[in-house]
C-alpha positions as CSV (number, residue, x, y, z in Angstrom):
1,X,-7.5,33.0,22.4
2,X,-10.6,31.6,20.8
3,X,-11.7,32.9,17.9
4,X,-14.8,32.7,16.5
5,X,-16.3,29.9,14.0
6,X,-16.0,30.6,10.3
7,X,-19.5,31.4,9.0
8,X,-18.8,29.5,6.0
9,X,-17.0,25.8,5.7
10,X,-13.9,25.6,5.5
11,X,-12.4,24.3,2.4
12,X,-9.7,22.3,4.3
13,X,-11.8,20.9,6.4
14,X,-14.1,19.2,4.7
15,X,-11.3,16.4,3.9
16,X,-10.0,16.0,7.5
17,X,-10.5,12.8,9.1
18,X,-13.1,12.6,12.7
19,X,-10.5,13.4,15.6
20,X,-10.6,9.7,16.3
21,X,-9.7,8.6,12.9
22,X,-6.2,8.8,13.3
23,X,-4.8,9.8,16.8
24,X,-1.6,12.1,16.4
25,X,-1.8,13.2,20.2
26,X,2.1,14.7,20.1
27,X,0.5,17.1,16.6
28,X,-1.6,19.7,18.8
29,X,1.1,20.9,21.4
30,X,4.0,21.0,18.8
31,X,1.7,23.3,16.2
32,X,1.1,25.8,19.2
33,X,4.7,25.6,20.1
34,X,6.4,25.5,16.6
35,X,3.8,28.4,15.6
36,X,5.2,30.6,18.8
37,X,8.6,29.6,18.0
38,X,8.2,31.6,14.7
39,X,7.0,34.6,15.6
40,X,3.6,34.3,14.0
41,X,0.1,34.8,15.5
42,X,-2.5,32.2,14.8
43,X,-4.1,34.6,12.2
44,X,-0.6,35.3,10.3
45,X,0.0,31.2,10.4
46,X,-4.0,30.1,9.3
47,X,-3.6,32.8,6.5
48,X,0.0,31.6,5.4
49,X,-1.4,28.2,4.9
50,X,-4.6,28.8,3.6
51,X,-6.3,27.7,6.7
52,X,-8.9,30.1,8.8
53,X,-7.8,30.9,12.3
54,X,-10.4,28.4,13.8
55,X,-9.8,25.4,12.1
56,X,-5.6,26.3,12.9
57,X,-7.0,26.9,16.2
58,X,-8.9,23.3,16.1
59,X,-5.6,21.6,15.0
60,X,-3.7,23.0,18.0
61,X,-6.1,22.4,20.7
62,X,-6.1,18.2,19.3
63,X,-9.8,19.1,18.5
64,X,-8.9,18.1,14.6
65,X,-6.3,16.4,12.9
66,X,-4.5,17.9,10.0
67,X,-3.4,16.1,6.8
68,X,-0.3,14.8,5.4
69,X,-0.8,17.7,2.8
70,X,-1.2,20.3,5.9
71,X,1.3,18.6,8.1
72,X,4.1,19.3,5.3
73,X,2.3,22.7,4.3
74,X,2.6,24.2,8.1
75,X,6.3,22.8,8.2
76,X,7.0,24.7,5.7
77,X,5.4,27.8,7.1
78,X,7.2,26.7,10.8
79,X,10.4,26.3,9.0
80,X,10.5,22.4,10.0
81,X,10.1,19.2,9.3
82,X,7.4,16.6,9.4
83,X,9.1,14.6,11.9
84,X,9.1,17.6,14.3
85,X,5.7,18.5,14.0
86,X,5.0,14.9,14.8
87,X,7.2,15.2,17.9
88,X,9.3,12.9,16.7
89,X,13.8,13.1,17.1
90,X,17.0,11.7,15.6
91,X,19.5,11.7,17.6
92,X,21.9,11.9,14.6
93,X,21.3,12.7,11.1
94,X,22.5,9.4,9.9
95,X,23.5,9.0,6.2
96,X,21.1,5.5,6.2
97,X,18.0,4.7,7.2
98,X,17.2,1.2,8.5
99,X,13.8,-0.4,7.2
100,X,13.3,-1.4,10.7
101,X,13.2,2.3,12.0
102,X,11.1,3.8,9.4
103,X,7.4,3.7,11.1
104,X,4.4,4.2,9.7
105,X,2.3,7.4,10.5
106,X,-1.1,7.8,9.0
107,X,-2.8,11.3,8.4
108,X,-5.9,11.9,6.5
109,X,-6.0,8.5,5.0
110,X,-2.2,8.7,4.0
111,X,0.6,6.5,5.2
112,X,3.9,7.6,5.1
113,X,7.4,6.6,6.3
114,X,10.2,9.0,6.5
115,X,12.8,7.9,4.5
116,X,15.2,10.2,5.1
117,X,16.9,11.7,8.4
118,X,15.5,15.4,9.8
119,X,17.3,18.8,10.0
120,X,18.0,18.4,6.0
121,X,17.1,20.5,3.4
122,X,15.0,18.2,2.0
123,X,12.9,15.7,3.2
124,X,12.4,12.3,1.6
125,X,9.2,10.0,2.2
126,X,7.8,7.2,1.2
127,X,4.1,7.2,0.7
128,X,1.1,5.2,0.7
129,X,-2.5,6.9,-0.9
130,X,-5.5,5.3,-0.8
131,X,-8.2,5.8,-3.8
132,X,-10.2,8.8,-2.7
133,X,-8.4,10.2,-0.8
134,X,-7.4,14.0,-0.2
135,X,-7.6,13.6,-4.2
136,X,-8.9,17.9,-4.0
137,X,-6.7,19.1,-2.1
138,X,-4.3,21.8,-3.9
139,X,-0.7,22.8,-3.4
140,X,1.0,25.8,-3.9
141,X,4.0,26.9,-2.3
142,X,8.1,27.2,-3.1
143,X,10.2,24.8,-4.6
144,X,11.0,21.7,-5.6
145,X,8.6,18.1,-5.8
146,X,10.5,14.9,-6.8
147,X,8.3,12.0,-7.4
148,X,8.7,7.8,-8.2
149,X,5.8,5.6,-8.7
150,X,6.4,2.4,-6.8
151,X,2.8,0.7,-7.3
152,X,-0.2,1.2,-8.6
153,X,-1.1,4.4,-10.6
154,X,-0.8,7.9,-9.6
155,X,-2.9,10.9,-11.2
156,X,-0.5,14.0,-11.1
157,X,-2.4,17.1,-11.5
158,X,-0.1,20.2,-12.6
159,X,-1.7,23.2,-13.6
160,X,-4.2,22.7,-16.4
161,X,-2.5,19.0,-17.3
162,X,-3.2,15.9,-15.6
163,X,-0.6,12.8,-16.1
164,X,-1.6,9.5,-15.3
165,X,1.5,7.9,-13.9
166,X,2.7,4.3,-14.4
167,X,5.1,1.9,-11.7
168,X,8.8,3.2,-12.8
169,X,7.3,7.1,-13.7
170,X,8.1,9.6,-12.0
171,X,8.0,13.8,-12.4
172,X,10.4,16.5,-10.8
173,X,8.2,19.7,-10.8
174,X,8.1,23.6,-9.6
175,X,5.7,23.6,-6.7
176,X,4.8,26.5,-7.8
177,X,2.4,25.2,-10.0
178,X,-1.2,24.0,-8.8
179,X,-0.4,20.5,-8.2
180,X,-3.1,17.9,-6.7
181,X,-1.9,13.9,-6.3
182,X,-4.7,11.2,-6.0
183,X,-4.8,7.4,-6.9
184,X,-6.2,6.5,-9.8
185,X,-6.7,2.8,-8.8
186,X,-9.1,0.7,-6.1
187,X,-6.1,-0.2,-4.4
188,X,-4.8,2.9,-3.6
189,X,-0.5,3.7,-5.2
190,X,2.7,4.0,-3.3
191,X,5.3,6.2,-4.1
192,X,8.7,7.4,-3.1
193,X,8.5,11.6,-2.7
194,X,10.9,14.3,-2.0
195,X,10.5,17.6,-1.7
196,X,12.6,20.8,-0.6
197,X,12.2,22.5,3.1
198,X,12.5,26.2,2.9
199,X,13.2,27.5,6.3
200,X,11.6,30.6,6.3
201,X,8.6,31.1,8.2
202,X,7.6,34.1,6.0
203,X,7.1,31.9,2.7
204,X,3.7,32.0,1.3
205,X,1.8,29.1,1.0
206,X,-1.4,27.9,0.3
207,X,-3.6,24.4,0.8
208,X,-7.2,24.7,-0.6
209,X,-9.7,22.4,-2.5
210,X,-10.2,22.7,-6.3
211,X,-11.9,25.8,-7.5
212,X,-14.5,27.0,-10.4
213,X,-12.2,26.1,-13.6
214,X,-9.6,23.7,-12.4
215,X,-9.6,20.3,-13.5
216,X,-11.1,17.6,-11.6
C-alpha cells in the first residue's frame, strides 16, 4: 500500500534526521513486522502515534528514520521494547548489565544505551541529548517516567511548568502530562531514564510538536 503525501507538513517530521544521518537499517522491516504482529493497519498505528500514514509508511520502507521519542512511542503502541524494534536480542534477561555490552544507538541526535535487559515491564536507559535537539517534541501517553540527571542540565517541561534540572535531580512523573525534555546547556546533558512498557497495542498515544499556547 502507498498512500498518498500529506498536503500539509508533518509535525513529526520536521525534526527527523536525513535518512543518512543515522543509519538504523534493522528499524524499517521490524516496524512493518511488529505493526502486523499487532493487528493494526498502517492508518490505525500512524493515528495511535500521532504520526500520518505516510510518514509511518516512510519509516517502514527505511525511507526515514524515526526518533528516540518515536522509537519508544511506537513500542508502546507495538507492545515492545526499544531493543526489539532495533532488531536487537538477549538471549537471557540477566539481572546485570555489563558496561561492556551496553552499545550506543543514536536516533534523531540522541544517544542512548539500554541499561536494562528486554521483555521487562520497564525499560531502563541511559541517555545522551545534545542542545537542540528534539527540544519540541511532546509526549503524551500511559504511565510512569523516572528520571536522574547525570550531567549537564536538563529542561523538564510538564504541563504548563518548566523545571530546570541540576546533576543529582531527578523527577518521577505521570506521562500523562504533556511532557517535552531538551538540554539546556551547549554541551548537551546525560541522564539515567526509566519508564513503564504497557503491552497493549490499543493504548493511545500521541508524539507531536508544541502547539499555540504551550510553553516553549
Amino acid at each position: 500500500m502507498s498512500p498518498a503525501e500529506p498536503t500539509e507538513p508533518d509535525p513529526g517530521e520536521a525534526a527527523e534526521p536525513s535518512p543518512a544521518a543515522d543509519a538504523l537499517p534493522a528499524v524499517a522491516p521490524q516496524l512493518r513486522e511488529l505493526r502486523r504482529r499487532a493487528s493494526l493497519t498502517l492508518e490505525a498505528a500512524a493515528r495511535t502515534a500521532g504520526l500520518s500514514p505516510a510518514h509511518l509508511s516512510r519509516l517502514e520502507t527505511g525511507q526515514r528514520q524515526p526518533s528516540l521519542p518515536m522509537l519508544l512511542t511506537l513500542a508502546r503502541v507495538y507492545g515492545t521494547t526499544v531493543s526489539e524494534l532495533l532488531g536487537e536480542t538477549v538471549a537471557d534477561r540477566d539481572a546485570v548489565v555489563r558496561a561492556p555490552d551496553m552499545e550506543p544507538t543514536r536516533a534523531g541526535g540522541w544517544t542512548y544505551w539500554q541499561a536494562g535487559a528486554s521483555g521487562r515491564g520497564m525499560q531502563a536507559l541511559r541517555v545522551h541529548v545534545p542542545n537542540g535537539a528534539q527540544g519540541d517534541i511532546v509526549r503524551v501517553h500511559p504511565g510512569e517516567e523516572w528520571l536522574y540527571v547525570l550531567k549537564g542540565r536538563l529542561r523538564l517541561h510538564l504541563g504548563d511548568a518548566v523545571h530546570l534540572l541540576e546533576p543529582g535531580d531527578s523527577s518521577h512523573f505521570d506521562s500523562l502530562t504533556p511532557h517535552r525534555i531538551a538540554a539546556a546547556d551547549r554541551g548537551g546533558a546525560d541522564f539515567l531514564f526509566v519508564h513503564t512498557l504497557l503491552q497493549s497495542p490499543a493504548t493511545a498515544l500521541c508524539l507531536r510538536g508544541p502547539t499555540q499556547g504551550e510553553p516553549t
